[in-house]
MARLUM-846161 format. One record per residue (C-alpha): residue number from 1; residue in one letter; x, y, z. Coordinates in nm, 4 decimals, decimal comma. Layout:
BEGIN
<r NUM; a; <X; Y; Z>> ...
END
This chain:
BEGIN
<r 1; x; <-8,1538; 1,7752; -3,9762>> <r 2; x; <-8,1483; 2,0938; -3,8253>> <r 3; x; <-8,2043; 2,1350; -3,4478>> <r 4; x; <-8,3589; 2,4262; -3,2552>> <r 5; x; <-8,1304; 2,6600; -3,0871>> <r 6; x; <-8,3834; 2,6888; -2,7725>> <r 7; x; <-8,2828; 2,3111; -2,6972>> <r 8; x; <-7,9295; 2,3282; -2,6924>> <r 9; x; <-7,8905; 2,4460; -2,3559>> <r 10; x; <-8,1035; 2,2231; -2,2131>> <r 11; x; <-7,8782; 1,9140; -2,3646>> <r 12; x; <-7,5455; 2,0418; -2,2378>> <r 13; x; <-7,7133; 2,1064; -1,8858>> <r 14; x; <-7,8428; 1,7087; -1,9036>> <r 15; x; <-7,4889; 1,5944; -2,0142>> <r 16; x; <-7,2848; 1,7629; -1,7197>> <r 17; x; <-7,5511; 1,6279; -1,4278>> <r 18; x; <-7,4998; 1,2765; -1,6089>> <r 19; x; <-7,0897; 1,2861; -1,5585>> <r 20; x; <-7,1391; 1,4376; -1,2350>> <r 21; x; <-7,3123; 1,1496; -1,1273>> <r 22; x; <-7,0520; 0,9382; -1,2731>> <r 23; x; <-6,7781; 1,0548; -1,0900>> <r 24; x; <-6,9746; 1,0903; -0,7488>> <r 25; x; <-7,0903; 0,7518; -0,8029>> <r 26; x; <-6,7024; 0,6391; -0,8219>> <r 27; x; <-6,5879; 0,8146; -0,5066>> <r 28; x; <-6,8884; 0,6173; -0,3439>> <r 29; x; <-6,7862; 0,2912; -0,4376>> <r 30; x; <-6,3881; 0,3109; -0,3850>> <r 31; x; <-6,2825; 0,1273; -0,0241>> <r 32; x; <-6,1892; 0,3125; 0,2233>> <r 33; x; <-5,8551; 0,2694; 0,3923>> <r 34; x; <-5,8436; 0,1204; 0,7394>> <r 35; x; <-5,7258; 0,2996; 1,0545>> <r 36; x; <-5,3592; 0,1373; 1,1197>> <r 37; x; <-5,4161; -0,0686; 1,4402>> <r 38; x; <-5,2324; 0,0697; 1,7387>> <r 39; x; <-4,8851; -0,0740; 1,7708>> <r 40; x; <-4,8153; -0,2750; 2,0783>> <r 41; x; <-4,5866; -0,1325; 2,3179>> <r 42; x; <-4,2395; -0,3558; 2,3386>> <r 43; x; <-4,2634; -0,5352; 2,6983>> <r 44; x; <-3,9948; -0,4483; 2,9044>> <r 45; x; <-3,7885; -0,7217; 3,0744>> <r 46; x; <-3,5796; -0,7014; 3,3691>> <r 47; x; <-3,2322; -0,8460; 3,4387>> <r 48; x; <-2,9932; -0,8817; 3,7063>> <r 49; x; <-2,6805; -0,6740; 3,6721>> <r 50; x; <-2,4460; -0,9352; 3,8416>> <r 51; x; <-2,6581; -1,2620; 3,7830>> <r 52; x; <-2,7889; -1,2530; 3,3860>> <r 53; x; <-3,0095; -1,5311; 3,3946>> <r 54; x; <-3,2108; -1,3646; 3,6457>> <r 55; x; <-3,4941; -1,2450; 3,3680>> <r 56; x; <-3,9086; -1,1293; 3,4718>> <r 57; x; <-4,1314; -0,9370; 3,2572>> <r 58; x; <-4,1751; -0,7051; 3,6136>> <r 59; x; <-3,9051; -0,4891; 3,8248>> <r 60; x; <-3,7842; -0,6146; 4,1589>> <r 61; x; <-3,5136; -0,7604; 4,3178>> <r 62; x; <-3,2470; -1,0660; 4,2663>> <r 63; x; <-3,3465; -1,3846; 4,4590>> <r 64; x; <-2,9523; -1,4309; 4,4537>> <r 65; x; <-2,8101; -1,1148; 4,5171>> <r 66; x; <-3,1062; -0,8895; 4,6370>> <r 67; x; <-2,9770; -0,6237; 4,3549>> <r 68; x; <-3,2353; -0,4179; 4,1928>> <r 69; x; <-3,3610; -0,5816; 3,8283>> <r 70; x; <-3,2601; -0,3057; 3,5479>> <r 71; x; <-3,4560; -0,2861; 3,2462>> <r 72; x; <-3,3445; -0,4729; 2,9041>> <r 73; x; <-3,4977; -0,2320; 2,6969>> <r 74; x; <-3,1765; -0,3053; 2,4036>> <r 75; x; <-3,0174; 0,0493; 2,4038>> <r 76; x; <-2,8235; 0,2362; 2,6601>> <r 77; x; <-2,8684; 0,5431; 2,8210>> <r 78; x; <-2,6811; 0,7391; 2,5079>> <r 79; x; <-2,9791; 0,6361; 2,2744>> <r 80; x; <-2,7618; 0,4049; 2,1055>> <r 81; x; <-2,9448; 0,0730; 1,9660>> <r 82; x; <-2,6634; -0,2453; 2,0868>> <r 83; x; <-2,5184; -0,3908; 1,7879>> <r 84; x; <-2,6699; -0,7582; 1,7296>> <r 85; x; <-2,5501; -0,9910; 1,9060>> <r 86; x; <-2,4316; -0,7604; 2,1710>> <r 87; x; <-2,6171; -0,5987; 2,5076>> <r 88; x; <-2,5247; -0,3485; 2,7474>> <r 89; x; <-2,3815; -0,5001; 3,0980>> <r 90; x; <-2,3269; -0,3633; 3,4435>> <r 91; x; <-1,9929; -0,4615; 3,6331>> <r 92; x; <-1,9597; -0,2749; 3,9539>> <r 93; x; <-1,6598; -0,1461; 4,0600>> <r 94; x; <-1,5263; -0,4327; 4,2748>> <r 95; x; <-1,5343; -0,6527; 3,9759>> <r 96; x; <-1,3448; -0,4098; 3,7522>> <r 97; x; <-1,0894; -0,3842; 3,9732>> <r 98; x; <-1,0670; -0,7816; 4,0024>> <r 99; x; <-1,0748; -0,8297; 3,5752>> <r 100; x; <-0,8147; -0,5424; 3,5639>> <r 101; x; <-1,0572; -0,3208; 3,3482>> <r 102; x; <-0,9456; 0,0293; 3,2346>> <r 103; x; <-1,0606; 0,3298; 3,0015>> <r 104; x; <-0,9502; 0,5750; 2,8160>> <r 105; x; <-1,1036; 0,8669; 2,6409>> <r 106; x; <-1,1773; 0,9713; 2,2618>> <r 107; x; <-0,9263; 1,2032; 2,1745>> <r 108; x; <-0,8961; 1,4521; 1,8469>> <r 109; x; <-0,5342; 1,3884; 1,7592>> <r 110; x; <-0,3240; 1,4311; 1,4281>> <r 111; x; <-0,3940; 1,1355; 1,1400>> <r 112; x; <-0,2717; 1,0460; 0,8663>> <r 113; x; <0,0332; 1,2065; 0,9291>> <r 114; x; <0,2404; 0,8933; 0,8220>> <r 115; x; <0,2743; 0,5835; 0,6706>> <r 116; x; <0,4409; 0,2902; 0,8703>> <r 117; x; <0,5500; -0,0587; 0,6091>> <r 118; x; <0,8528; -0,2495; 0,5624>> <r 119; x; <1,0799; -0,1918; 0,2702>> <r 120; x; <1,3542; -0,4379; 0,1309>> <r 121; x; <1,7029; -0,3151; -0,0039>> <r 122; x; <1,7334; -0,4038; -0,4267>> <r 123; x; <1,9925; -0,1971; -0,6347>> <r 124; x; <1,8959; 0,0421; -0,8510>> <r 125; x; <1,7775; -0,1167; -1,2331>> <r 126; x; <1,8960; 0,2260; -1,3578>> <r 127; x; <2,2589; 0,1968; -1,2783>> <r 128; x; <2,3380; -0,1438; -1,3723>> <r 129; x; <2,6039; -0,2486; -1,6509>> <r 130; x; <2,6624; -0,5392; -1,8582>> <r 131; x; <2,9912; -0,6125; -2,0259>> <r 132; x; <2,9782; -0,7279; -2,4167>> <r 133; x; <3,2274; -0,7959; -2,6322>> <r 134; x; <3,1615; -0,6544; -3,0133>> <r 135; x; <3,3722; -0,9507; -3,1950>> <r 136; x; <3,4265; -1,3241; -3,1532>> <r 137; x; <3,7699; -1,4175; -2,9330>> <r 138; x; <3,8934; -1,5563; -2,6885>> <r 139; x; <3,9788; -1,4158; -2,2907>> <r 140; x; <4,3507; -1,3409; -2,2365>> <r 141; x; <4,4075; -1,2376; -1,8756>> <r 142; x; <4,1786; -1,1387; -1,5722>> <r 143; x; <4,2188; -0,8004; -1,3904>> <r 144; x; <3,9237; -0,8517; -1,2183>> <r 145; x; <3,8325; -1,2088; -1,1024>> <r 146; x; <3,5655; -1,2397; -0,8452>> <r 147; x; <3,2409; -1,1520; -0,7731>> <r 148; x; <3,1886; -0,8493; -0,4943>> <r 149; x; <3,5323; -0,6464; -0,6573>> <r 150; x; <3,4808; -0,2850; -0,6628>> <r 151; x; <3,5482; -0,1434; -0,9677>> <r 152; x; <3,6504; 0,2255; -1,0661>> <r 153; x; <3,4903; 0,3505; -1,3876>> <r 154; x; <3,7809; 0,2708; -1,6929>> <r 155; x; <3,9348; 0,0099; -1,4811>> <r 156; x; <4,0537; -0,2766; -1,6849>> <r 157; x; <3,9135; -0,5865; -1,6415>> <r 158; x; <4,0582; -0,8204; -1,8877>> <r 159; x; <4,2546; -0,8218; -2,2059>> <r 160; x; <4,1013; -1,0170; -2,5262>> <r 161; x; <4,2337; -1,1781; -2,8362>> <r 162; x; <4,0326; -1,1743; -3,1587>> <r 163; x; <4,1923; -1,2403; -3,4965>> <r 164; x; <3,9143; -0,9813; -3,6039>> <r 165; x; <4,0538; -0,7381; -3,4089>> <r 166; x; <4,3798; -0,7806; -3,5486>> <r 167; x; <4,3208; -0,7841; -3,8856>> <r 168; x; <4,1145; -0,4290; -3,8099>> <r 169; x; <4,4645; -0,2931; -3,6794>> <r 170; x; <4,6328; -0,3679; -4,0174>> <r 171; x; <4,3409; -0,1923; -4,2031>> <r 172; x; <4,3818; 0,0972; -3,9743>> <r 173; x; <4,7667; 0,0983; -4,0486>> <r 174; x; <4,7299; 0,0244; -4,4191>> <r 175; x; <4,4561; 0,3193; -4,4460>> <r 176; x; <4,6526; 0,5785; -4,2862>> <r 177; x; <4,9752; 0,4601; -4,5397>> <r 178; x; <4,7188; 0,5179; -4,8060>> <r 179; x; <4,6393; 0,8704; -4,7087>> <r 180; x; <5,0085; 0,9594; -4,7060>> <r 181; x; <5,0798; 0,8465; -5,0370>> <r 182; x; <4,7679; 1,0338; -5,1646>> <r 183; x; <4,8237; 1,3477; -4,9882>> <r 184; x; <4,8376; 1,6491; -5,2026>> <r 185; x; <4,6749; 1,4505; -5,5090>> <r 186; x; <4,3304; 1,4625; -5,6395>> <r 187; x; <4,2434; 1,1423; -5,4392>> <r 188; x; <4,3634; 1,3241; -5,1011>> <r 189; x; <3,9844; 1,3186; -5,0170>> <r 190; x; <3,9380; 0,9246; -5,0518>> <r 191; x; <4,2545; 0,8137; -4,8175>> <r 192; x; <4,1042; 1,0266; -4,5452>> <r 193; x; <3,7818; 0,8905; -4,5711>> <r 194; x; <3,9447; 0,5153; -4,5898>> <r 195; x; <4,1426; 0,6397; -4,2691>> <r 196; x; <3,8132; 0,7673; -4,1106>> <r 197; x; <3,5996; 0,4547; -4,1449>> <r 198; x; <3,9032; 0,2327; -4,0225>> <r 199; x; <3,9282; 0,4098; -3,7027>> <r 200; x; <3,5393; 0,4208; -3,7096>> <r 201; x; <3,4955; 0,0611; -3,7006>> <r 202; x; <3,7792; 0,0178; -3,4128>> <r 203; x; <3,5838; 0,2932; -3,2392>> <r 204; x; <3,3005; 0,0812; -3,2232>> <r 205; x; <3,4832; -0,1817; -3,0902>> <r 206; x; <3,5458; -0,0283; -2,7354>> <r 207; x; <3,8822; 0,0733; -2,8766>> <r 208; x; <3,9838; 0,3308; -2,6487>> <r 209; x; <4,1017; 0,6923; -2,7909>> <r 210; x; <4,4305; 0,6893; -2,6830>> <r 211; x; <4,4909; 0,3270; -2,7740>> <r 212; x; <4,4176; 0,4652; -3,1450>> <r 213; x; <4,6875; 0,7312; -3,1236>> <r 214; x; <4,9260; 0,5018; -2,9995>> <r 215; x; <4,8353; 0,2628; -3,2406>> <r 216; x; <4,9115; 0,5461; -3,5221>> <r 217; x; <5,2057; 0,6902; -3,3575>> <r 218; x; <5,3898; 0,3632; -3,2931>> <r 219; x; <5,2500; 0,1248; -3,6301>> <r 220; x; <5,2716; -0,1291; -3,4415>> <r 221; x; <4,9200; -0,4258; -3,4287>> <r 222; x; <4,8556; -0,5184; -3,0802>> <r 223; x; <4,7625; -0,8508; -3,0390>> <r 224; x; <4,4945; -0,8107; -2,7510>> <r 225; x; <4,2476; -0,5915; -2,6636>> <r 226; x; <4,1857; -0,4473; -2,2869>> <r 227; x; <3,8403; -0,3534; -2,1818>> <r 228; x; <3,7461; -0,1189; -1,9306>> <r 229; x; <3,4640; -0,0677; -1,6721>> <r 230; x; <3,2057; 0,1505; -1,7925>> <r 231; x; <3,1480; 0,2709; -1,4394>> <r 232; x; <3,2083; 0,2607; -1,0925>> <r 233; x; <3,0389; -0,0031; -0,8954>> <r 234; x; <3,0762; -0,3554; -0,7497>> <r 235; x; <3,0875; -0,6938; -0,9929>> <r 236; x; <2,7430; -0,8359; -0,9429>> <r 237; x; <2,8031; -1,1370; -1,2019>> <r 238; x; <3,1298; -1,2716; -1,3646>> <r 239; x; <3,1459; -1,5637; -1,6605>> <r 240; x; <3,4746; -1,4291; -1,7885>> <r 241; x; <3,7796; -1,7054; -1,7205>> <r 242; x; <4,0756; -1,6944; -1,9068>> <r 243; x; <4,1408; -1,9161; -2,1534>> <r 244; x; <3,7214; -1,9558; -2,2675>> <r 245; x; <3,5755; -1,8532; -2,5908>> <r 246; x; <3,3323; -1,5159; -2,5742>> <r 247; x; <3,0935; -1,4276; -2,8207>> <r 248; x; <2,9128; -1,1012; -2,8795>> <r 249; x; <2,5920; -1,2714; -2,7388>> <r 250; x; <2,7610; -1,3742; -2,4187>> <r 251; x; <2,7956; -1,1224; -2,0742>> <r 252; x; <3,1499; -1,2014; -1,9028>> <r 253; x; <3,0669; -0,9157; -1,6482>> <r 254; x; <2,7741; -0,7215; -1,4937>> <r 255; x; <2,8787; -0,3992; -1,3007>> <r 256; x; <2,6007; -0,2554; -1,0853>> <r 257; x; <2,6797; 0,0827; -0,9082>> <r 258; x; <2,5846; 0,0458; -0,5366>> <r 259; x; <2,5679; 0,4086; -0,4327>> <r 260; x; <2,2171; 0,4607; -0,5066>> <r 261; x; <1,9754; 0,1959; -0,4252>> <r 262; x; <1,6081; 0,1141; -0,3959>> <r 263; x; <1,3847; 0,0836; -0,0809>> <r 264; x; <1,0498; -0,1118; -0,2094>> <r 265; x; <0,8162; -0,0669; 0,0437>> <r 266; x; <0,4839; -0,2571; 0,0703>> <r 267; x; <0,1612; -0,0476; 0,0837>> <r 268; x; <-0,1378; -0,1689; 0,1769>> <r 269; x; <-0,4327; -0,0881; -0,0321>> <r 270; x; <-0,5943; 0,1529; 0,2126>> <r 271; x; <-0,2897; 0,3185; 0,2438>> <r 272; x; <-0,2794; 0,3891; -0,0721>> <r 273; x; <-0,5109; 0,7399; -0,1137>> <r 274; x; <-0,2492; 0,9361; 0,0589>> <r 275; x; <0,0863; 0,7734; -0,1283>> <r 276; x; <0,2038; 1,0454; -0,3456>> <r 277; x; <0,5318; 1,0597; -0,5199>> <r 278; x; <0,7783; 1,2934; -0,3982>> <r 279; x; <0,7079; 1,2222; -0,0538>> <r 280; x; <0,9910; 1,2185; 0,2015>> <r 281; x; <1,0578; 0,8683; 0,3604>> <r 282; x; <1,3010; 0,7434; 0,6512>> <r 283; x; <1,4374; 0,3765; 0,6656>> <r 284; x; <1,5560; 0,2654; 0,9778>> <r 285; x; <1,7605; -0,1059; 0,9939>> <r 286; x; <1,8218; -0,3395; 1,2882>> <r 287; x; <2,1946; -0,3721; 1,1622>> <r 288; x; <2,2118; 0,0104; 1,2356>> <r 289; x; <2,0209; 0,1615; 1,5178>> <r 290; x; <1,9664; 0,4627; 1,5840>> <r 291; x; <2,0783; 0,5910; 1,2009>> <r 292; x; <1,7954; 0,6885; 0,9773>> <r 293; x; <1,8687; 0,6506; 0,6022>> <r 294; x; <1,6443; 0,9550; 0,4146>> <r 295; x; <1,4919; 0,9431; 0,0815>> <r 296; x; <1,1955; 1,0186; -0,1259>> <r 297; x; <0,9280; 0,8196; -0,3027>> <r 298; x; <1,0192; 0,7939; -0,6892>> <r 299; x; <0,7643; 0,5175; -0,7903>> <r 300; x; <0,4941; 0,3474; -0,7141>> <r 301; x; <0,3580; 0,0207; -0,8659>> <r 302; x; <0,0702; 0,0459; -1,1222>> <r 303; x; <-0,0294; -0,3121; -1,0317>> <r 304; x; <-0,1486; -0,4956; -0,7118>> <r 305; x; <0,0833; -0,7864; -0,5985>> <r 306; x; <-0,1743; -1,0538; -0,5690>> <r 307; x; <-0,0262; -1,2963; -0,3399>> <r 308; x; <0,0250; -0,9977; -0,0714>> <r 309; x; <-0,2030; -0,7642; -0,1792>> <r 310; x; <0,0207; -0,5045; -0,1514>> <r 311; x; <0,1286; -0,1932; -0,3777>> <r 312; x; <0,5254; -0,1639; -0,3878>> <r 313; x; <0,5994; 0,2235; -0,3640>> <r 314; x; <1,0149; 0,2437; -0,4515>> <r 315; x; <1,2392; 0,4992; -0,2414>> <r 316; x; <1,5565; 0,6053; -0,3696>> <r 317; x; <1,8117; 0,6018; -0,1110>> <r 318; x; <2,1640; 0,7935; -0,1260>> <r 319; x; <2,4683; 0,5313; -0,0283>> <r 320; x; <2,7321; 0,6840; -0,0427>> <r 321; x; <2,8584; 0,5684; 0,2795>> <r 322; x; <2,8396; 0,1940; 0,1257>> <r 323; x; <2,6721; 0,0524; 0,4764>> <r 324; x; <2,3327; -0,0640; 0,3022>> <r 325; x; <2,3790; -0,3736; 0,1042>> <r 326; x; <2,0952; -0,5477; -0,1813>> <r 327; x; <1,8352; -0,7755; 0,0187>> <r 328; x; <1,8901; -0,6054; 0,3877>> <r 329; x; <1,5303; -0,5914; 0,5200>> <r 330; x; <1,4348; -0,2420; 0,7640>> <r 331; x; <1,1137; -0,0531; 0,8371>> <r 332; x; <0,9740; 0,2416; 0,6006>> <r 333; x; <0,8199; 0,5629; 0,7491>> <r 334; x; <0,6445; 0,8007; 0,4963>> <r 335; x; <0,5561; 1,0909; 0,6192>> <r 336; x; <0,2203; 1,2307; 0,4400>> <r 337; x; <0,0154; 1,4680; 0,4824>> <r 338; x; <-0,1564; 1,5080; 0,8463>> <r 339; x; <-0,5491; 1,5508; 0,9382>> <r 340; x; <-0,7521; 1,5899; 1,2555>> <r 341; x; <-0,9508; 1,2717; 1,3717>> <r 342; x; <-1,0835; 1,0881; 1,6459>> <r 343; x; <-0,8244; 0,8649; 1,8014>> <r 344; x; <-0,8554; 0,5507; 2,0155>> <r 345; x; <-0,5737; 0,2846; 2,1269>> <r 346; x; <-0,5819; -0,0404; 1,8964>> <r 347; x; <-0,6894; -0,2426; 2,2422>> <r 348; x; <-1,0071; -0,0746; 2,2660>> <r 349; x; <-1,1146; -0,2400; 1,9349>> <r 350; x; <-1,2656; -0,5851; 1,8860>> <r 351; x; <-1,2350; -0,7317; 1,5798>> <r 352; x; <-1,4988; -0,9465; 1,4811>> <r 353; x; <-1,4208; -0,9914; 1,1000>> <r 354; x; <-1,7448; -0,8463; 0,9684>> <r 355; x; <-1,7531; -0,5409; 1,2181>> <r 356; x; <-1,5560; -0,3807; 1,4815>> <r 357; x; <-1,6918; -0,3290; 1,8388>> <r 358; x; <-1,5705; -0,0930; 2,0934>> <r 359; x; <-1,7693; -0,0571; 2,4546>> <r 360; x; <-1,8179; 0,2777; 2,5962>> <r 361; x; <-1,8730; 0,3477; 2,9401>> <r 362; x; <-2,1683; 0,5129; 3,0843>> <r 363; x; <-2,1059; 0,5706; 3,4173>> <r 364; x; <-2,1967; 0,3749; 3,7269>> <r 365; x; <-2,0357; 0,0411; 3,5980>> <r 366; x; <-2,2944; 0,0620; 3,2888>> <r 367; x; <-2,0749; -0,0125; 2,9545>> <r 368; x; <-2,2638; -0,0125; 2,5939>> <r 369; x; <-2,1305; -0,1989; 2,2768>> <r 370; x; <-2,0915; 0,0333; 1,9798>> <r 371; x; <-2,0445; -0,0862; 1,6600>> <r 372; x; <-1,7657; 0,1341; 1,4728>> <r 373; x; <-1,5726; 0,2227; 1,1503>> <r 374; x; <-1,1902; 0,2508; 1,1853>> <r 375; x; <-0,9539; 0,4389; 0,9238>> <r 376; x; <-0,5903; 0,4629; 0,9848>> <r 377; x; <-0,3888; 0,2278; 1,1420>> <r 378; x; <-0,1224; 0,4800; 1,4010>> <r 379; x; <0,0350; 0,1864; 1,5957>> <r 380; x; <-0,0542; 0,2111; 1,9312>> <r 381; x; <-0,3642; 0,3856; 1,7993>> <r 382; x; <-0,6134; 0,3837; 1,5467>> <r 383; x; <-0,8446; 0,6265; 1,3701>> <r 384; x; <-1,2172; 0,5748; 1,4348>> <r 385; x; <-1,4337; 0,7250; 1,1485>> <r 386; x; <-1,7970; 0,6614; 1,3550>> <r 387; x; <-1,9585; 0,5380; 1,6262>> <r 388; x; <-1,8013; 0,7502; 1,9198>> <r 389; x; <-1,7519; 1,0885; 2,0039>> <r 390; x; <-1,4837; 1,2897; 2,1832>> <r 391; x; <-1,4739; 1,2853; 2,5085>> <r 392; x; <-1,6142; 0,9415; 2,5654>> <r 393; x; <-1,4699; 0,6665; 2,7350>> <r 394; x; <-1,4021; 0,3415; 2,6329>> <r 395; x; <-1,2774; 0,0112; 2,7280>> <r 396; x; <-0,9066; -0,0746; 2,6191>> <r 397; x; <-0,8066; -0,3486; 2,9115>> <r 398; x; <-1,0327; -0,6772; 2,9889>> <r 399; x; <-1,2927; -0,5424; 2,6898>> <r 400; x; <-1,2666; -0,9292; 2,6047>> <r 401; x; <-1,4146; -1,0351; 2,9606>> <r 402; x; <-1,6763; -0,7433; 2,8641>> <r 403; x; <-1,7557; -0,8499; 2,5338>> <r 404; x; <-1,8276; -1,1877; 2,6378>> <r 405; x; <-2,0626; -1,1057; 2,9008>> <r 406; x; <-2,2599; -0,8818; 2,6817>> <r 407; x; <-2,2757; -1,1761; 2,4620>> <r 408; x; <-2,3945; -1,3831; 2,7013>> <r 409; x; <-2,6411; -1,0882; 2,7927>> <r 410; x; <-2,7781; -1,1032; 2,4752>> <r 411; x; <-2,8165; -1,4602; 2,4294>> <r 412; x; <-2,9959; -1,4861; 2,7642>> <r 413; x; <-3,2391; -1,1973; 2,6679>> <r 414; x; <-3,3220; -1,3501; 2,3719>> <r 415; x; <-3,4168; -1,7154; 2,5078>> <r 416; x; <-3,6445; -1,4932; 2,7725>> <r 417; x; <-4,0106; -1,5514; 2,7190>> <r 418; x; <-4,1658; -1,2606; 2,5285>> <r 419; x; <-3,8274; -1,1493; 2,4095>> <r 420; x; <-3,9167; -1,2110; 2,0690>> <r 421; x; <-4,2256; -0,9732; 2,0605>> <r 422; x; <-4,2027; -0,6159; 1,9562>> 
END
């Protein structure tokens, strides 16, 4: 059905006033938001300075005392909301003087620059030794018969009897014989090879060199054979005793050489960020004092030790001097790498487990509780990564007299009436 063209304005013209009506009538019906109410203004109580359970919703003065009520408005005078828990006390200065209290200032000093542990004294797993013998027999004689006995590297130590060994002489003999009589024949070649593998398999014996030539230059079988120390060092373990039966399985000596040893230190695992290897590190021991014993960080544990929740960092330590001994126990000093950072004494800082609390004076007896976050541990001092600034002062003697009257502050101003409404 056709439509006329004269119309077709008109229709689009009726269509847009309908959805404009639509949408107006939309706007119309959606609820407006509410005004937010005013917020009530917190009501101010007042407290006396040297008598806290002195509390009225008005300034005046002490009935006790006749001091001037201050204001518990929560934060001090530094903007600073009081930790929970915590409020911020006046002590004038008679009764600091009474309670001992003293401050010191924020300083900027040097971090970081060192890490403080013990270390314990263990021989170095790298230059340890154990003795084996290659065939079955039996011990002869002793050269070296106690535990402790230093040893020089190719010392004997004791002589052994093995009908192996014996019967690996006469080869030796019989094989060099055999190259004689074959020498300048077609089979020259074979006798040296025979001679070759017989001195071979002594060789691998622990047959010494020159106990070979003398064994081809006199033709004469020894009955015993003498072993030596592979190196220099002191005899950490001995089952050797003449007379007993030794197999290739058993160890008649361990020979451990004591002029390098380890330093394990325990690091704790903040400490942990600035451990690097190669780092120079001074042991000092109560045996010695006043020597220092220098080395340098070699290794350091991949694994947590979970009963002290520690990392072991090893040191290797020069001996040459022989003075440190396995299992002596000293104190470790790694020096790292140094940083600026804010630096109070470790007294100024009250630990309570799930925060740290320091309280900074504000002049005129007024001291506020700051909550803080500590880094390094200096000794006498420790790092403080928020909460004060330099300059300030805080509380490092009788802050435990402070802290509890702040707590019992708080307590107070929260049993007020009102206190609860904000």
């Amino acid at each position: 059905m056709s439509q006329n063209p004269s119309s077709l304005p008109r229709t689009a013209a009726l269509m847009l006033l309908a959805l404009a009506a639509g949408v107006g009538g939309t706007l119309l019906l959606r609820p407006r938001p509410r005004p937010a109410a005013p917020q009530e203004p917190r009501k101010v109580m007042y407290q006396c300075p040297m008598h806290p359970q002195i509390i009225q919703d008005h300034p005046g003065d002490c009935p006790l005392c006749g001091m001037a009520l201050v204001a518990m408005d929560g934060s001090g005078a530094s903007g600073h909301d009081d930790p929970e828990g915590h409020s911020t006390v006046t002590i004038d200065l008679e009764r600091q003087q009474l309670i001992g209290l003293t401050t010191t200032k924020v300083a900027e000093g040097s971090v970081g620059g060192e890490i403080r542990t013990t270390a314990r004294i263990v021989p170095d797993e790298t230059r340890i030794r154990h003795m084996h013998v290659k065939v079955d027999g039996y011990v002869e004689k002793l050269f070296v018969d106690f535990v402790g006995m230093p040893v020089a590297k190719g010392q004997p130590l004791f002589t052994f009897y093995s009908p192996d060994f014996v019967s690996a002489q006469q080869e030796y003999l019989l094989a060099l014989r055999t190259r004689k009589a074959l020498q300048g024949g077609e089979r020259e070649g074979s006798g040296q090879e025979l001679l070759d593998s017989a001195r071979r398999r002594l060789a691998l014996w622990d047959v010494a060199p020159a106990e070979l030539d003398e064994l081809e230059r006199s033709g004469q079988v020894r009955k015993s054979l003498t072993l030596r120390s592979p190196i220099a060092g002191v005899v950490t373990a001995k089952t050797a005793v003449e007379g007993n039966r030794l197999t290739p399985a058993d160890t008649p000596f361990e020979i451990t050489d004591l002029g390098h040893l380890w330093a394990v230190a325990d690091i704790y695992e903040p400490e942990l960020p600035r451990l690097k290897v190669g780092m120079a590190a001074a042991l000092t021991l109560g045996s010695f004092p006043g020597r220092t014993f220098t080395g340098r960080v070699a290794f350091i544990d991949p694994q947590v030790d979970p009963k002290t929740r520690t990392i072991k960092a090893r040191v290797e330590v020069a001996n040459g001097s022989g003075l440190l001994k396995p299992e002596m126990y000293g104190e470790m000093v790694i020096r790292s790498q140094a940083r600026k950072g804010l630096v109070v004494p470790v007294d100024a800082v009250l630990d309570a487990g799930t925060r740290k609390i320091v309280f900074v004076a504000l002049g005129e007896g007024r001291f506020e509780p700051r909550e803080v976050r500590t880094g390094s541990n200096l000794g006498e001092s420790v790092e403080v990564l928020s909460g004060v600034e330099a300059g300030e002062s805080v509380v490092n003697r009788a802050n435990f007299l402070v802290d509890s009257e702040s707590r019992l502050k708080a307590a107070l101003a929260h049993m007020a009436p009102g206190a609860g409404k904000s």
